[in-house]
Structure formats: C-alpha cells, structure tokens
N, C-alpha and C positions, 0 to 999 in steps of 0.2 A: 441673557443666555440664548447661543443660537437655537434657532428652531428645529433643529438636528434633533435636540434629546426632548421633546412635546411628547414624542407617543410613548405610551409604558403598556407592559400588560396585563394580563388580571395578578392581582397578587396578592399573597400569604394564602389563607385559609379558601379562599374564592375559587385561586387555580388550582389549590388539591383536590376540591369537591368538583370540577371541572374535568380535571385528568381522569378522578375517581369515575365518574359519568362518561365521559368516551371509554374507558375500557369495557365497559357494559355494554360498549356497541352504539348509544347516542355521541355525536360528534357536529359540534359548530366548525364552518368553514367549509369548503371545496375540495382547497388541496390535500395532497399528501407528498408531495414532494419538489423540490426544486435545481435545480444547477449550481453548482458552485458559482458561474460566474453572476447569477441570477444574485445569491447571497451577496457575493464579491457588491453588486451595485449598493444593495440593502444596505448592507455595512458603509460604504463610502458613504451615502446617505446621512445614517445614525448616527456615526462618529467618523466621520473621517477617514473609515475606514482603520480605525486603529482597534487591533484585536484586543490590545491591552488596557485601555482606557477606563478609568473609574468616575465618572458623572456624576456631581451632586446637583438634583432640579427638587427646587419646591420640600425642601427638609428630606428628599427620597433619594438614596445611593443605585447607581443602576453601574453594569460592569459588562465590559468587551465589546466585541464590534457590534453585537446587534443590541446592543444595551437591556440586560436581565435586568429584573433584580432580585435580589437576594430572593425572595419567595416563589416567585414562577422555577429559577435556576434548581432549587432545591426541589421542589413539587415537582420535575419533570425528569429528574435522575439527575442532575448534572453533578451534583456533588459526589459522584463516582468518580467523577474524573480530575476536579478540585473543589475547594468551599465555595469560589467564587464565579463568574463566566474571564472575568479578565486572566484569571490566572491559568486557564485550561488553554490547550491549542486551539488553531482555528477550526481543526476539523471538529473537536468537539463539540464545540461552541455551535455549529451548524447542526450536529447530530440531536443535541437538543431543540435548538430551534425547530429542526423538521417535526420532531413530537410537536411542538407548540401550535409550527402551521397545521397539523392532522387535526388538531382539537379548535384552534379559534380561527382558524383563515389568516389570511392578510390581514385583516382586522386587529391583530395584534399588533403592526405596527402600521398605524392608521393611513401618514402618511408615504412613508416608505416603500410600504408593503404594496398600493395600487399603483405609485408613480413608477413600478418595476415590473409590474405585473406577476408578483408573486404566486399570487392566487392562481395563476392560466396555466405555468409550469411544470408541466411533469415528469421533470427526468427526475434519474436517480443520482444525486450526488456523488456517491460512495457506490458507483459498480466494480464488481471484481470481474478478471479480464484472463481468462485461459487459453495461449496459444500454444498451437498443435505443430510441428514439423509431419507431412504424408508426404511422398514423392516428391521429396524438393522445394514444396510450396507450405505458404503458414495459412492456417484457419483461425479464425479469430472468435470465442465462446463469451459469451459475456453473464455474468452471474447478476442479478439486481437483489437489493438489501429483502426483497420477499424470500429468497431461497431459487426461485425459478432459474431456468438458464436460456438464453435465446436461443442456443444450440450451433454450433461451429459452421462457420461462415469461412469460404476464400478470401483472404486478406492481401496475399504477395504469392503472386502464382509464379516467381523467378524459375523455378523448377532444380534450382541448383542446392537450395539453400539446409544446412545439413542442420546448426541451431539455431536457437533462438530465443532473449532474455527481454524478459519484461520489466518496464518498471512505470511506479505512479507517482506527479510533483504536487506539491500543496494545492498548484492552482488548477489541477481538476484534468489534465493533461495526461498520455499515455504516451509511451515511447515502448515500439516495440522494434529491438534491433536484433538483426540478422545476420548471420555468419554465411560465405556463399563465395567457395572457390578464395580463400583465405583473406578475405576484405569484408568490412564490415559496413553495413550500411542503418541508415535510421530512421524508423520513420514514428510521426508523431499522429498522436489520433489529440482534435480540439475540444472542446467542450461542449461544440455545439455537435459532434459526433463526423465531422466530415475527418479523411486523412491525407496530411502533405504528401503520402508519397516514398516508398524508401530511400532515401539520400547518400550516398557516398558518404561513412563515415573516416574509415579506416583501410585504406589501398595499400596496402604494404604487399599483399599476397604470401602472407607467411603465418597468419594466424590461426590457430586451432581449436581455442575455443575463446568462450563469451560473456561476462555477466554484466549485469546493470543494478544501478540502486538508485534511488531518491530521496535526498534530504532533507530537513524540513524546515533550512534556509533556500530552500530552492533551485538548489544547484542538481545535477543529477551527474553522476560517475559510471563512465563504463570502464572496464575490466577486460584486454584482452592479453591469451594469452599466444607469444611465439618460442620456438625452438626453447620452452620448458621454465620461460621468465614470464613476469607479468607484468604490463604495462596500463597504468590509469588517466584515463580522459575525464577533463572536468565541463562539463556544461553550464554555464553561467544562468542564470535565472532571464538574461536578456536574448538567449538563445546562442550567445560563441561560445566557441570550443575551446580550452589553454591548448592542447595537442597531448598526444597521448606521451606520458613522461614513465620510466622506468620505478615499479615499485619494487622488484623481489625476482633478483637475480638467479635463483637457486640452479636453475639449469634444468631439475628433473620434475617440474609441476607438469600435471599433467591435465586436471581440472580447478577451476576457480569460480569462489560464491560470492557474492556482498549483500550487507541490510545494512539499513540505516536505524539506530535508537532515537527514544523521544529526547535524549540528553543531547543530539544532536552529534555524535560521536559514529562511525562508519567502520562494521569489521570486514576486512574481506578473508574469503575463509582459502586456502592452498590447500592441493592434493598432490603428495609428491610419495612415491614408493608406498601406496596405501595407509598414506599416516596424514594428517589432517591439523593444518598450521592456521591459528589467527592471526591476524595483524591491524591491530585499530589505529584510525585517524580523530585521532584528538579536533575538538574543535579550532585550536588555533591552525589547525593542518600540518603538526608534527606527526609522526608514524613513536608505533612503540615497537614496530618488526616484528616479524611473525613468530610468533611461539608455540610449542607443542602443545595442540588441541586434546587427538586422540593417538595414539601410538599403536593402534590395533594389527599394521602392515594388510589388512584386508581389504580395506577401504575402497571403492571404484568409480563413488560417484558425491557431492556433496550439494547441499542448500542451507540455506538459512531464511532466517525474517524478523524479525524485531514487533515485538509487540506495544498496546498501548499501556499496558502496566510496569512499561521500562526492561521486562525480560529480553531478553534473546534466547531464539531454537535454534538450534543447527542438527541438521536431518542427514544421516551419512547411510550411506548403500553397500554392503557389505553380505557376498555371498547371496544375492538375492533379496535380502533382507533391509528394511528400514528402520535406523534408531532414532532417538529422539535427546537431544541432550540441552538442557536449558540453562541459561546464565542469565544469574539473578541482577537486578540492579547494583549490589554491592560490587559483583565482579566475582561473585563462587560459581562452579559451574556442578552441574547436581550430578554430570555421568552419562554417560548413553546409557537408554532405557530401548529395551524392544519395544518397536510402535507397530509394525507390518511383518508378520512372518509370511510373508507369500512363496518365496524362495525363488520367484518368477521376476520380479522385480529386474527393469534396467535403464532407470532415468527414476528422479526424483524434484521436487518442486514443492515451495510453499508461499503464502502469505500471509500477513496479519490482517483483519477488516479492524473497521472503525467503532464498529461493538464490542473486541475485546477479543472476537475469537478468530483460530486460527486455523488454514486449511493446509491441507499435502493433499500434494496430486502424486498419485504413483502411476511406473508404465509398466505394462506387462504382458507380453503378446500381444503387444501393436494395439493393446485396449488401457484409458485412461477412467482410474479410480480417484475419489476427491474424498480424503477423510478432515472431520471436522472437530476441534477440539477446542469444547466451551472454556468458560471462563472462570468453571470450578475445577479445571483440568481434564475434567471426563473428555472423552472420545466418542464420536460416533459410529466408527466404524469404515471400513473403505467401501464407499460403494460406486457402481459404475457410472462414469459419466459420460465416457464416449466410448462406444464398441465397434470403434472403423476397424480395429486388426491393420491397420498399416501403417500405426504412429511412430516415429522415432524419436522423439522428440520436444520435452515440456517443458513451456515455465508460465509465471503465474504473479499478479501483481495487483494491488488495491490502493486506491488515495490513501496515506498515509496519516494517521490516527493522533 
C-alpha cells in the first residue's frame, strides 16, 4: 500500500472524548485554520487528491480526500453532511477537517499535515465576501467563519461602475464582476488573497445588468443582461470563456439572479413586468425555460442562493419589502414569506455559507444590513453592517458548501 494512506487519526471513542475535551476549552495542536489550497496539497498527498476515494489499510476503512475514518468523520459532526467523508463534498470534507485541525494539529495527519505546513496556516477557508457599489467604485467586506468583518475596503475604484455580482468556485477563488458604462469586466481574487485586476469581460456596451454563479464542477456562469434578453457566459475551470450565448429572449427582463444547487443543477431567476421567472440548467446543460415563479406584477428587484441542505431561496423586493420563498430539494416551492418589512429597501443580495446558514444583505438609505438565518430556519434579524449612506449597490457570495 502506498504511503499515502500510513497516517489515521484518533478514532471511535478516543476522538469523541477528544472533541468532548476541546469544547471545554482544552485543545492539542496550534491551528485553527487553513486555505483551501493548503487542504488542496493535503489531499493530493493522502489520496491523490481524490475527494471520493474509500481506502482499506491494515483491516481499517478511511474515506475522501483527507482520508477519515468512520469514527473521527462522525465524532466531528460530519455526518450532518453524509454517513461517510467520501460521500460529502470537498467543502465539507475540509469543514470537518478544520474542527480536526482546532483539536489535534497537523498531527493528525502525521505525514501530510507538516510536509504542507498545515499547522503554520491561518486563513480562513470559507470567507464570505460583501461588495459595496459607493460613487462608482466597489469596496470589498470580507466576513471570516468567527462572525467578525474586516470591514469595507476600495477594491476597483473605476468610478463609473453602477453593479456588481459576486460569486465563489470550489477552489477557494472569488470573482467579483462589474457592470461600468454597459461592459462587463472580471476580476478574480486568489487564494493566497492578491487580485488579477478587473479584466474586460463583456464589451458589447449594451448591457444593463449582471449576475454571477458558481458551480460545483468548477465552471462559473455570468449572466448579462441587454435591450430586455439574457445572455450566459461560461467560464471553464481552466480559466476560458465559451462567450456569452443567448438564454431568454423575452424582450422585457429587466433584472436577473443565478445560484448554483449541491445537485449540480444552476437556476437563473428573470424579472420581467414585476413577475419573477425560473429557468434551470440541468446537469447535462439542457435548459427547462423559464417558468412562472411569482406572479405578484410588484416585484423590482430579485436574488437567490442555494444552500447546503439542497434547498434553494429566492429573495424578491417588492414595494420596499423583502420575501423569502424556498425550494425544496424535491422541486416544491413553499411561497414568499415576509422576511424584511423595512418599506425602505432597494437592492437585495444573499448567500449560502458552508455551515448550513444563510445570509441577506438588504440596502436602504445608502446603509447595508446582513440578516442571518440558521439552520433550524430561525432568523436573526437585520442588523447594520455598513452605515456609509451612499451605497447603491449589493451582492454577496461564499465558497460553495
């Protein structure tokens, strides 16, 4: 057997009484956190980097990139997410692992963990990323998995730039694109945190508005829209573009959303005469056309986000107002529900994190609120996140779950 799968970590009854003892506040190891690309080597390491891999060493089953096994995977929550590590995503896979590294170090994977320097690493894998539109320019808010916020930073000071949509790829990557004088431009932030730069995406100069997603093959989709049609750009995981190809002729859209599910399936959401059209991209990359969402004719602004329980939210602005309407993994959808009656509301934005919960940013007098809704559905509440009074403009995006 190669030497890949030699290190294990503590397991069955050892790492409960383990985990049980770090929540108390005692904890073995250094870290508490690492980089996706940090994981990324770990893994290549372990197994070859294969997320899904099932490893029999020495009569012992271990399972996915960072090779669990059955008893640490379950001692550490992961079985929230599946019975096994192979069978969960990467993100989660790493979300557990991070509990792992809090409690035993590197140590846990004896020799992977130092050859990477896992133990020295302290970013956050899983940061959520809130850009601001103020005078033409974007500011860039970065949330880390403690709750804190770094607080809004100049990102692309073009001065022209009117939107702007966010989105996050498996491999730890940000792309935040920008509308500006009706062309679209892209710029990506790395994982070691530096940014390429906004790039010429889309020069047409006809465009109005903007959305973005990321999928969890890797590819990432922009969304624009001109003279009331929509058109989808595909980003290849290698970094090309296919070019932006026509989805949804209608004439009278006037805003458009997308999220990506954990099914791998992609809705993008249309706003045309205040009424609110889905249209999902099946995995093999057929379209099922957009169908009526919500029929309300009030409608003036929409988002959505995909969560990691397979649901979808789609968040519609209507008279000031924010609802909330969720689609189950089967395909029911439950209804707009009032989430924000502020009445002030005019811009709306959300994302899913990698814990299960989901945030909305609302605008409202040029001030941005961030409400947060766990994972037994409660709400927290809107509260203020940025009080400049001269925002026009949100969106909002986190590694994908």
């Amino acid at each position: 057997m190669s030497t890949l799968f030699r290190r294990r970590f503590l397991s069955g009854a050892l790492a409960t009484t383990f985990a049980s003892t770090a929540w108390l506040g005692v904890t073995a190891g250094t870290a508490e956190a690492a980089s996706i690309s940090t994981w990324d080597k770990v893994a290549s390491c372990e197994s070859s980097g294969n997320w899904s891999i099932v490893a029999v060493v020495g009569g012992v089953t271990y399972y996915g990139g960072l090779q669990f096994d059955y008893g640490t995977w379950k001692a550490y929550g992961g079985q929230r997410y599946a019975p096994t590590a192979n069978l969960a995503t990467k993100a989660q896979q790493i979300v557990i692992a991070e509990k792992v590294l809090a409690v035993q170090g590197e140590g846990a994977w004896p020799s992977c963990g130092p050859k990477y320097r896992l133990g020295s690493d302290r970013s956050d894998p899983f940061p959520m990323r809130v850009d601001t539109v103020k005078g033409g320019s974007v500011f860039d808010n970065q949330r880390s998995r403690d709750g804190s916020w770094s607080g809004a930073a100049l990102l692309d000071g073009n001065g022209q730039i009117t939107q702007t949509a966010t989105t996050a790829l498996p491999d730890g990557t940000f792309h935040v694109t920008t509308l500006a004088n009706g062309k679209v431009y892209d710029n990506q932030r790395n994982t070691n945190g530096t940014w390429t730069g906004a790039a010429l995406l889309d020069g047409s100069g006809q465009i109005t508005a903007v959305s973005a997603t990321g999928l969890a093959d890797g590819t990432m989709h922009v969304q624009t829209l001109a003279n009331g049609k929509v058109f989808d750009n595909q980003r290849n995981p290698d970094g090309n573009w296919t070019g932006a190809a026509l989805l949804d002729d209608n004439g009278q859209i006037t805003a458009v959303s997308a999220t990506g599910l954990t099914d791998g399936t992609m809705h993008v959401q249309t706003l045309a005469n205040g009424k609110v059209y889905d249209n999902q991209r099946n995995t093999n990359g057929t379209w099922t056309g957009a169908a009526l969402l919500d029929g309300s004719g009030q409608i003036t602004a929409v988002s959505a986000t995909g969560l990691t329980d397979g649901t979808m939210h789609v968040q519609t602005l209507a008279n000031g107002k924010v609802y909330d309407n969720q689609r189950n993994p089967d395909g029911n959808w439950t209804g707009a529900a009032l989430l924000d009656g502020n009445g002030q509301i005019t811009a709306v934005s959300a994302t899913g994190l990698t814990n299960g919960t989901m945030h909305v940013q609302t605008l409202a007098n040029g001030n941005v609120y961030d409400n947060q809704r766990n994972t037994n559905g409660t709400w927290t509440g809107a509260a203020l996140l940025d009080d400049n009074g001269q925002i026009t403009n949100i969106s909002a995006a986190a590694i994908p779950g």
